[in-house]
Kinemage of the C-alpha trace (Angstrom):
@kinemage 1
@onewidth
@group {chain A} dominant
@subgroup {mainchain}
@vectorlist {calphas} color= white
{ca unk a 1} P 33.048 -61.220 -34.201
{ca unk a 2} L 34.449 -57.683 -33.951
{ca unk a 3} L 32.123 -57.201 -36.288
{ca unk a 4} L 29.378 -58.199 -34.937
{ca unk a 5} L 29.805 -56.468 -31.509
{ca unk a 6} L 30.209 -52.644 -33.524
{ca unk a 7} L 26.890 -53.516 -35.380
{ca unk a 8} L 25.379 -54.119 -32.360
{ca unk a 9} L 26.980 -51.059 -30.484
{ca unk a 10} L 25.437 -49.216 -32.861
{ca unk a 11} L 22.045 -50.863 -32.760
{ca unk a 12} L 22.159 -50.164 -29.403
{ca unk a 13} L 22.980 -46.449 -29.524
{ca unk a 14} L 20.228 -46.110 -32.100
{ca unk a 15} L 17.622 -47.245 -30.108
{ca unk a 16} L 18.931 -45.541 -26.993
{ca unk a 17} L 18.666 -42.025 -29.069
{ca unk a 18} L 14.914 -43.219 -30.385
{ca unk a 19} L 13.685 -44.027 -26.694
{ca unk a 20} L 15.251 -40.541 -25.490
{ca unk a 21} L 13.130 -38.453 -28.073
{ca unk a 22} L 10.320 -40.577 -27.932
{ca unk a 23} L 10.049 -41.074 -24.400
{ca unk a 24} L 7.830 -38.896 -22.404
{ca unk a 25} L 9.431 -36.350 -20.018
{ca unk a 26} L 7.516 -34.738 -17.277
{ca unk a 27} L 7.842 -31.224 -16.994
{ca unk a 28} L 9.077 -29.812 -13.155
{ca unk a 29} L 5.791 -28.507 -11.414
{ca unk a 30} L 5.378 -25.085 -11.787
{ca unk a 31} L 5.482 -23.557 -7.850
{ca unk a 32} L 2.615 -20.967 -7.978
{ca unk a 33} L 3.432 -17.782 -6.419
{ca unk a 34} L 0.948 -15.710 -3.684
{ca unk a 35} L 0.775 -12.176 -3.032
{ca unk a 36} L -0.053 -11.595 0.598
{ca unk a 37} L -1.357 -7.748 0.996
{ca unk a 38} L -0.255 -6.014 4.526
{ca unk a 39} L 0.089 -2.230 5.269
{ca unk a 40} L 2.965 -0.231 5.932
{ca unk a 41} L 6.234 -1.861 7.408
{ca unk a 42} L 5.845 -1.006 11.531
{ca unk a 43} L 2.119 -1.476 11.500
{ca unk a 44} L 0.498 -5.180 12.682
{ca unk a 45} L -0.842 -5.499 9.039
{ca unk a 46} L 3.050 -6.041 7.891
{ca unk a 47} L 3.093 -8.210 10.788
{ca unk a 48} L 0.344 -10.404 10.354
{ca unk a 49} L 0.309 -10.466 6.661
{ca unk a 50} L 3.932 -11.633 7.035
{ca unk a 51} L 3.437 -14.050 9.423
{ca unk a 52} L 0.395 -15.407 7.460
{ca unk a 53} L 2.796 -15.904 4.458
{ca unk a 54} L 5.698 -17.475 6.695
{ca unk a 55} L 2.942 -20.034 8.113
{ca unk a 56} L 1.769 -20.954 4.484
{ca unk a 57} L 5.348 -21.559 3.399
{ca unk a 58} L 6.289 -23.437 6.386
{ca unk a 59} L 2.963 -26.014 6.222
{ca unk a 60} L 0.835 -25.184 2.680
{ca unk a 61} L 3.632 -27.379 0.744
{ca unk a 62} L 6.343 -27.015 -1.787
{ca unk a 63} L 4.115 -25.970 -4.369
{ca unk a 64} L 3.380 -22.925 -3.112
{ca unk a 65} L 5.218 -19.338 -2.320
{ca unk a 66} L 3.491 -16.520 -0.172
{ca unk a 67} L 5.383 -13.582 -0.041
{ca unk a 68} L 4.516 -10.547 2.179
{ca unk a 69} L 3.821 -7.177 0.828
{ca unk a 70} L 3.693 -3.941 1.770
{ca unk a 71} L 0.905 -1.470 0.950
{ca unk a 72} L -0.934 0.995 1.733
{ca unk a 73} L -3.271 -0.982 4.141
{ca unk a 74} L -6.991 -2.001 4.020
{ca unk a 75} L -8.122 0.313 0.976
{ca unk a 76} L -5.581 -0.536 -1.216
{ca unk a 77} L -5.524 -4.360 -0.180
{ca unk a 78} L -9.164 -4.484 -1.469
{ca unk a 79} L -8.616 -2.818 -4.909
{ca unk a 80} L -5.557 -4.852 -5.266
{ca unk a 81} L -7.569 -8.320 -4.679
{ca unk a 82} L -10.122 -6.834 -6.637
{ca unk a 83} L -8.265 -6.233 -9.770
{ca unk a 84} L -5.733 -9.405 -9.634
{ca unk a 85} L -2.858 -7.807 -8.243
{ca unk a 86} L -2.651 -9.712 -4.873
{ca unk a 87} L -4.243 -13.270 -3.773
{ca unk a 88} L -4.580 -12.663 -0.519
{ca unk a 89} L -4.795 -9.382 1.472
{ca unk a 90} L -5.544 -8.163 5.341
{ca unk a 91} L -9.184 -5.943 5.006
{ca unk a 92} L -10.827 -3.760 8.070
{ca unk a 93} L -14.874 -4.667 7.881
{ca unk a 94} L -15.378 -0.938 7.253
{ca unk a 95} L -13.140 -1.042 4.215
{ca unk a 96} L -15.284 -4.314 3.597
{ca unk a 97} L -18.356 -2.622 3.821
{ca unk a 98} L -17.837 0.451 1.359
{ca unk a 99} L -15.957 -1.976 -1.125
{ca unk a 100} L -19.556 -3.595 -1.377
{ca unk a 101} L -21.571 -0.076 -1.710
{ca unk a 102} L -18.871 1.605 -3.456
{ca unk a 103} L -20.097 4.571 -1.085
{ca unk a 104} L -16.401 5.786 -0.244
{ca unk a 105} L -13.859 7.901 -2.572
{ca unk a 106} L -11.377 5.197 -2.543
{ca unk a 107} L -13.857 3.109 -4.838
{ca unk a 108} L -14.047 5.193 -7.818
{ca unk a 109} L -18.137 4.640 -7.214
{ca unk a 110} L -17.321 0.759 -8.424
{ca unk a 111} L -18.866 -1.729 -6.361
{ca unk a 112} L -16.870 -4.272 -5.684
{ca unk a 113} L -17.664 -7.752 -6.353
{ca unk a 114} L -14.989 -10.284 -6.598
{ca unk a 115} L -14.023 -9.928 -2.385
{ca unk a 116} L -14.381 -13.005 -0.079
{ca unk a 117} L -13.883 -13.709 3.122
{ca unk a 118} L -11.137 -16.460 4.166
{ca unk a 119} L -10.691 -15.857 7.792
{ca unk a 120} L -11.249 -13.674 10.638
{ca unk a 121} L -7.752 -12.699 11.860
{ca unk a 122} L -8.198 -9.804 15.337
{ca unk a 123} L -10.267 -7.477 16.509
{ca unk a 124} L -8.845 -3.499 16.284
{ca unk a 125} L -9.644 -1.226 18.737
{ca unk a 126} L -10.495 2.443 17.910
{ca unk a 127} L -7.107 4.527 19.544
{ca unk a 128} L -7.424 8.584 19.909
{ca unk a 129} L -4.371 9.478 21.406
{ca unk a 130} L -2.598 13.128 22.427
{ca unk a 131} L 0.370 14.037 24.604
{ca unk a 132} L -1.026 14.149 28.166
{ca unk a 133} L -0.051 18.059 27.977
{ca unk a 134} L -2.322 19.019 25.463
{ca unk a 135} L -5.310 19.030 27.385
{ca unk a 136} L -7.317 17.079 25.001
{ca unk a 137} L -9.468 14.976 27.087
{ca unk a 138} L -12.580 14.474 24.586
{ca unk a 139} L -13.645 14.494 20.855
{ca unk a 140} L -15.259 18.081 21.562
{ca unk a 141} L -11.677 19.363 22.210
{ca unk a 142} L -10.633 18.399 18.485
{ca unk a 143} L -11.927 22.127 17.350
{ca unk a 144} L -9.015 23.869 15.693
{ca unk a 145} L -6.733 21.081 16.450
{ca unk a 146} L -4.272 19.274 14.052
{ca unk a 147} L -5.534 15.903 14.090
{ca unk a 148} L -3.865 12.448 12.046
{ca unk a 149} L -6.548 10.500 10.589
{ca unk a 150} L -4.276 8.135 9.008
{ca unk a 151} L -4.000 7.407 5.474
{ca unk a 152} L -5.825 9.871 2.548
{ca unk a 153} L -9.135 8.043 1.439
{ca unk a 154} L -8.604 5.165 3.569
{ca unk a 155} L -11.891 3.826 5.560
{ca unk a 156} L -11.121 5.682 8.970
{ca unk a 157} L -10.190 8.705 6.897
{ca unk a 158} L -13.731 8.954 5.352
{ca unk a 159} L -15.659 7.916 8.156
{ca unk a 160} L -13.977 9.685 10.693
{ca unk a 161} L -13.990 13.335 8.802
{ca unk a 162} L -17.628 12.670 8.487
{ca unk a 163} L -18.785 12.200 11.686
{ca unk a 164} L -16.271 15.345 13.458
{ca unk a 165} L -18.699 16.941 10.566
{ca unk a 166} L -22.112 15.725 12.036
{ca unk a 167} L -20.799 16.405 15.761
{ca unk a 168} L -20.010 19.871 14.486
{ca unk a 169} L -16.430 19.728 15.571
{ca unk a 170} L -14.402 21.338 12.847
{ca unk a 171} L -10.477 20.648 13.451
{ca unk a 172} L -7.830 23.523 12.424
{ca unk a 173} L -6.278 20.865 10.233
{ca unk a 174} L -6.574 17.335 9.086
{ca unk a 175} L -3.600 15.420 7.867
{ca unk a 176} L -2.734 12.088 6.313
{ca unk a 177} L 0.050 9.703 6.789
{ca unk a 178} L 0.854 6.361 7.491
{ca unk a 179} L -0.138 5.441 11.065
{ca unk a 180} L 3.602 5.113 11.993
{ca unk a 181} L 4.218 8.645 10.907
{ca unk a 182} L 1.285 10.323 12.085
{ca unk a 183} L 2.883 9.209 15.634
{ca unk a 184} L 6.047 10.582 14.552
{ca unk a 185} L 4.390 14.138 14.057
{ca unk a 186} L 2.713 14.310 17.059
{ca unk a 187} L 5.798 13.762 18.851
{ca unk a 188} L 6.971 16.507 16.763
{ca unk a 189} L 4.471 18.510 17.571
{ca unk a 190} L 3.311 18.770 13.786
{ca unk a 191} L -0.232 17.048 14.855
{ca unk a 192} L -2.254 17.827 18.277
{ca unk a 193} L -3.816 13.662 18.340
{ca unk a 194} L -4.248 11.333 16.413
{ca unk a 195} L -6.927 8.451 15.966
{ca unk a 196} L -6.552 4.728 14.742
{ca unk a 197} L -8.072 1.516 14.834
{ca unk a 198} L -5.491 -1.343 15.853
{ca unk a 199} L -4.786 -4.201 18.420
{ca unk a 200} L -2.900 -2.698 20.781
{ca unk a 201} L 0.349 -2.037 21.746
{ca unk a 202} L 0.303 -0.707 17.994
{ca unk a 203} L 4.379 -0.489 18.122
{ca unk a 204} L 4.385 3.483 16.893
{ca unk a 205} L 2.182 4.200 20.123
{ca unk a 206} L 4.668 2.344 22.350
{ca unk a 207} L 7.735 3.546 20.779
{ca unk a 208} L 6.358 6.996 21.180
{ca unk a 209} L 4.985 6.316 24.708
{ca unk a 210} L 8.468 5.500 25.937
{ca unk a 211} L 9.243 8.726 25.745
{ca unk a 212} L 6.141 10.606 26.123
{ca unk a 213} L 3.326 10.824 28.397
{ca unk a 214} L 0.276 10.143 26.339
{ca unk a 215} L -3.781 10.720 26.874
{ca unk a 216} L -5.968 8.006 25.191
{ca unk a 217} L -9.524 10.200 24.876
{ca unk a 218} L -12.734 8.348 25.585
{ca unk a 219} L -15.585 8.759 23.648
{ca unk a 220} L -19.121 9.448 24.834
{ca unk a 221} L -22.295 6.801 25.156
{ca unk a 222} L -24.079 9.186 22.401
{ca unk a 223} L -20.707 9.472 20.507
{ca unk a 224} L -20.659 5.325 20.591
{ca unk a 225} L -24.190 5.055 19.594
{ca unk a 226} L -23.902 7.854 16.457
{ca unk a 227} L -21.148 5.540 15.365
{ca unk a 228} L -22.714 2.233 15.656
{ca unk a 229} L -25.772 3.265 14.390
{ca unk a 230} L -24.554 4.773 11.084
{ca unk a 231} L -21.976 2.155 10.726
{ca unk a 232} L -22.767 -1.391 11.320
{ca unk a 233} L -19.556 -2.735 11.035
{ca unk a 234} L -18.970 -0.890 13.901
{ca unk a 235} L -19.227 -2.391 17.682
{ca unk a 236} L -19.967 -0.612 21.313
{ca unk a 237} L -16.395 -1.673 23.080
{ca unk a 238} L -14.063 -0.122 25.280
{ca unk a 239} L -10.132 -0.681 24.288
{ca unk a 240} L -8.640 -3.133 27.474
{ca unk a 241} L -7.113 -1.396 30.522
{ca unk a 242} L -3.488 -1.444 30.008
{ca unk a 243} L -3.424 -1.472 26.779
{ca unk a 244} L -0.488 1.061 26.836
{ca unk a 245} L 1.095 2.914 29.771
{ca unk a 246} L -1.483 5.619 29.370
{ca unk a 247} L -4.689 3.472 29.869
{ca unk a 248} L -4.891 3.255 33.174
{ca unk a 249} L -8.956 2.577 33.084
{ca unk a 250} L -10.855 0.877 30.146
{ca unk a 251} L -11.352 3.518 27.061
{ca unk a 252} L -14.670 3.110 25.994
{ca unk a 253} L -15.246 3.383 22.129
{ca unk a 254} L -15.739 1.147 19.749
{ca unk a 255} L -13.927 -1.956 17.555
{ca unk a 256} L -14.155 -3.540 14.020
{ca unk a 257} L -12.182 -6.931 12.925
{ca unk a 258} L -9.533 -7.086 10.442
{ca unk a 259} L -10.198 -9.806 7.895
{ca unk a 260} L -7.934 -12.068 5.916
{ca unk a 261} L -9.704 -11.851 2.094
{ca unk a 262} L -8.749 -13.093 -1.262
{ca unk a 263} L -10.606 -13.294 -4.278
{ca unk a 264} L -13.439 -15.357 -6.165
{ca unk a 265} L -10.956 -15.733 -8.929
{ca unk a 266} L -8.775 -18.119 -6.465
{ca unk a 267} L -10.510 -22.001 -6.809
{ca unk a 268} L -12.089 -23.559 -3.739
{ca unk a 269} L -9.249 -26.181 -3.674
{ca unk a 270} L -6.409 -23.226 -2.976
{ca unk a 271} L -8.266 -21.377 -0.409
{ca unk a 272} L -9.554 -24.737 1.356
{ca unk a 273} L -5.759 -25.883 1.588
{ca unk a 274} L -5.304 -22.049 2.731
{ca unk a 275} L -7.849 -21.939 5.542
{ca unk a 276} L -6.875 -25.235 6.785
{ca unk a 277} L -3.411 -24.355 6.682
{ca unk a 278} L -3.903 -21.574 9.147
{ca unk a 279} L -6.725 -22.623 11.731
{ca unk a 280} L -4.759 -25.775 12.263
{ca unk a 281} L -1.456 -24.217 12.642
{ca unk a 282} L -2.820 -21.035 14.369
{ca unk a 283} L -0.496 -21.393 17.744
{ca unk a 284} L 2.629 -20.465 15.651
{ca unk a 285} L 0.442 -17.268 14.852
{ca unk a 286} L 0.089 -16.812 18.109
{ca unk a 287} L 3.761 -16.638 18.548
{ca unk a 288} L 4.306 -14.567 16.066
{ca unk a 289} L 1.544 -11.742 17.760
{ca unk a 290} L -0.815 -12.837 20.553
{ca unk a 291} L -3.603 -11.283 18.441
{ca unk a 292} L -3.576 -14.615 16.358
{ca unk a 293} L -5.392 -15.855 19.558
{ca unk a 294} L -8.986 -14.694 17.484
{ca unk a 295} L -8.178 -16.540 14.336
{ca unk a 296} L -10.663 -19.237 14.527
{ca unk a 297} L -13.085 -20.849 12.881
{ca unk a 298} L -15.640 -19.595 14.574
{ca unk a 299} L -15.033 -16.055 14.039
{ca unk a 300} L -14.951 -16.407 10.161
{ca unk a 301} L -19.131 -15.836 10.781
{ca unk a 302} L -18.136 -11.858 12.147
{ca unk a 303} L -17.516 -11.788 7.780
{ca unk a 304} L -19.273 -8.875 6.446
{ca unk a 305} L -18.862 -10.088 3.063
{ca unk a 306} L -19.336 -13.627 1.381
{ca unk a 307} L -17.059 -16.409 2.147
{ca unk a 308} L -15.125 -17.754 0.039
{ca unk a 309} L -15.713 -21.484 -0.999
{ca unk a 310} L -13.035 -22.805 -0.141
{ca unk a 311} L -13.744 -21.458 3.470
{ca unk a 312} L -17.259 -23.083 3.522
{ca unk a 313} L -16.001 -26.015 2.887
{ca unk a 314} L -13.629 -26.609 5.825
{ca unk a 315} L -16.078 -24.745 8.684
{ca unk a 316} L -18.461 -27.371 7.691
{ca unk a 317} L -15.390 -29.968 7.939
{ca unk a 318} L -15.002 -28.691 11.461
{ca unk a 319} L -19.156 -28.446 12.098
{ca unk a 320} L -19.003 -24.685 11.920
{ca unk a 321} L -22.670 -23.813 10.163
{ca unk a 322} L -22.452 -20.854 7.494
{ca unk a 323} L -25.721 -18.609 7.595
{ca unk a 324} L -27.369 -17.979 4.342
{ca unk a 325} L -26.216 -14.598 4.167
{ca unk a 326} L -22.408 -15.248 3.763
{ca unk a 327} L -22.668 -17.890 1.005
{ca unk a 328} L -21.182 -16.687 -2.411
{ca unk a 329} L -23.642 -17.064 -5.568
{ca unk a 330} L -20.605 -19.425 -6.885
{ca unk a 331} L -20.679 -21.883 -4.247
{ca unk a 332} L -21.739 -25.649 -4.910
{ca unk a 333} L -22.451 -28.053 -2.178
């Protein structure tokens, strides 16, 4: 009987070992890991490009993790998306624009192909600011100033030392640094003004204005319509009245939107469960910055690129009808 029972502890151990080896395991899902492109830490690119990624994590799933990065903004979001090295990125619709042509330095004269539009995220606002002592008071009185055009190569950059070409107003000096510490030097009195596009209060600009008086310079009707003219992506406006201290009237100009992109490479599936994600959770972007009060599906048709998709496929979800002219050559119906 002892016998018996050891033979058949054995038997038992035997087959236990057999079904272990030969029993299927199933391997722990793999959680796929998303780049989200920004701009530099201060600036509402950081901000919305980590909020975007704190959104996904919270409501996208467990098989998923968007982490925020910090770049060099627009330009460098694009190349990045471009070449593999981020899935998602925040773009201006300039940047957008030359990224198609490959018109501007930034480029390398490549035109750009792989780029598509997820979701409009905020309009930006185009800033010129100087200390109220200065006696700027229009783009005219940029001649042998020190201006801050922002980053080197970026989209303003190009554009912007361009056109103070074709108005014939040559600045003293032009220099190039993050939009954060361009407002640092003027405060410094390094720079005379300085010019951005952003959804105001850009937190430089109010950290600076809290100690300083500041002048936000207008620009002319013909200045407006030399700019929208030449670049489409471009839009008459006037930045809001009390925007900052210092905009005590409406300061007419001109806006572009900042775009939430990724890349053809990413499959409809990911960026569907990505759009969705965001347009039905937008209120806790909204609480993160007010500007998240744009992000809808609506305004993914101000794209100035192909959508992407995955995109396509939830505006029609939600009966939002894509024009011709922003369908990708990959999409299927």
């Amino acid at each position: 009987m002892k016998k018996t029972k050891v033979v058949l502890s054995i038997a038992l151990a035997i087959a236990f070992a057999v079904f272990a080896v030969a029993a299927p395991t199933k391997a722990p899902q793999k959680v796929r890991k998303y780049s989200v492109a920004g701009g530099s830490i201060g600036g509402n690119f950081y901000v919305m490009g980590a909020g975007i990624a704190q959104i996904l994590n919270n409501h996208a799933g467990k098989d998923f993790l968007f982490t925020a990065e910090a770049t060099g903004g627009g330009t460098a979001n694009a190349t990045m998306l471009e070449n593999g090295q981020a899935e998602l990125g925040i773009v201006m619709t300039s940047s957008l624009y030359e990224s198609l042509q490959g018109s501007a330095s930034w480029t390398g004269g490549k035109k750009y192909s792989k780029l598509r539009g997820v979701a409009a995220i905020y309009p930006s606002w185009l800033t010129i600011y100087t200390l109220k002592s200065s006696g700027i008071k229009s783009l005219k009185d940029f001649k042998g100033k020190r201006i801050g055009l922002g980053s080197k190569g970026a989209a303003m950059d190009s554009i912007f030392r361009d056109f103070l070409k074709e108005q014939k107003i040559v600045p003293a000096q032009i220099h190039n640094d993050g939009h954060g510490a361009t407002a640092t030097a003027l405060n410094n009195g390094v720079i005379d003004a300085a010019l951005l596009f952003s959804y105001p209060p850009f937190p430089a600009i109010a950290e600076l204005e809290s100690s300083k008086e500041l002048y936000f310079v207008p620009l002319t009707a013909s200045e407006q319509n030399a700019l929208v003219k030449k670049y489409p992506f471009y839009s008459k406006d006037a930045m809001p009245v009390g925007s900052y201290k210092g905009a005590t009237k409406n300061v007419d100009g001109v806006s572009e939107w900042n775009m939430l992109v990724s890349s053809s490479d990413l499959s409809a599936d990911e960026v569907y469960l990505i759009t969705k994600t965001l347009f039905e959770n937008q209120k806790d972007l909204i609480a993160i910055h007010k500007s998240g009060q744009f992000l809808t599906p609506q305004n993914a048709l101000k794209f100035n690129i192909p959508l992407h998709a995955g995109t396509i496929r939830y505006l029609k979800e939600v009966g939002v009808k894509v024009p011709q002219n922003l369908i990708p050559p990959e999409y299927k119906d």
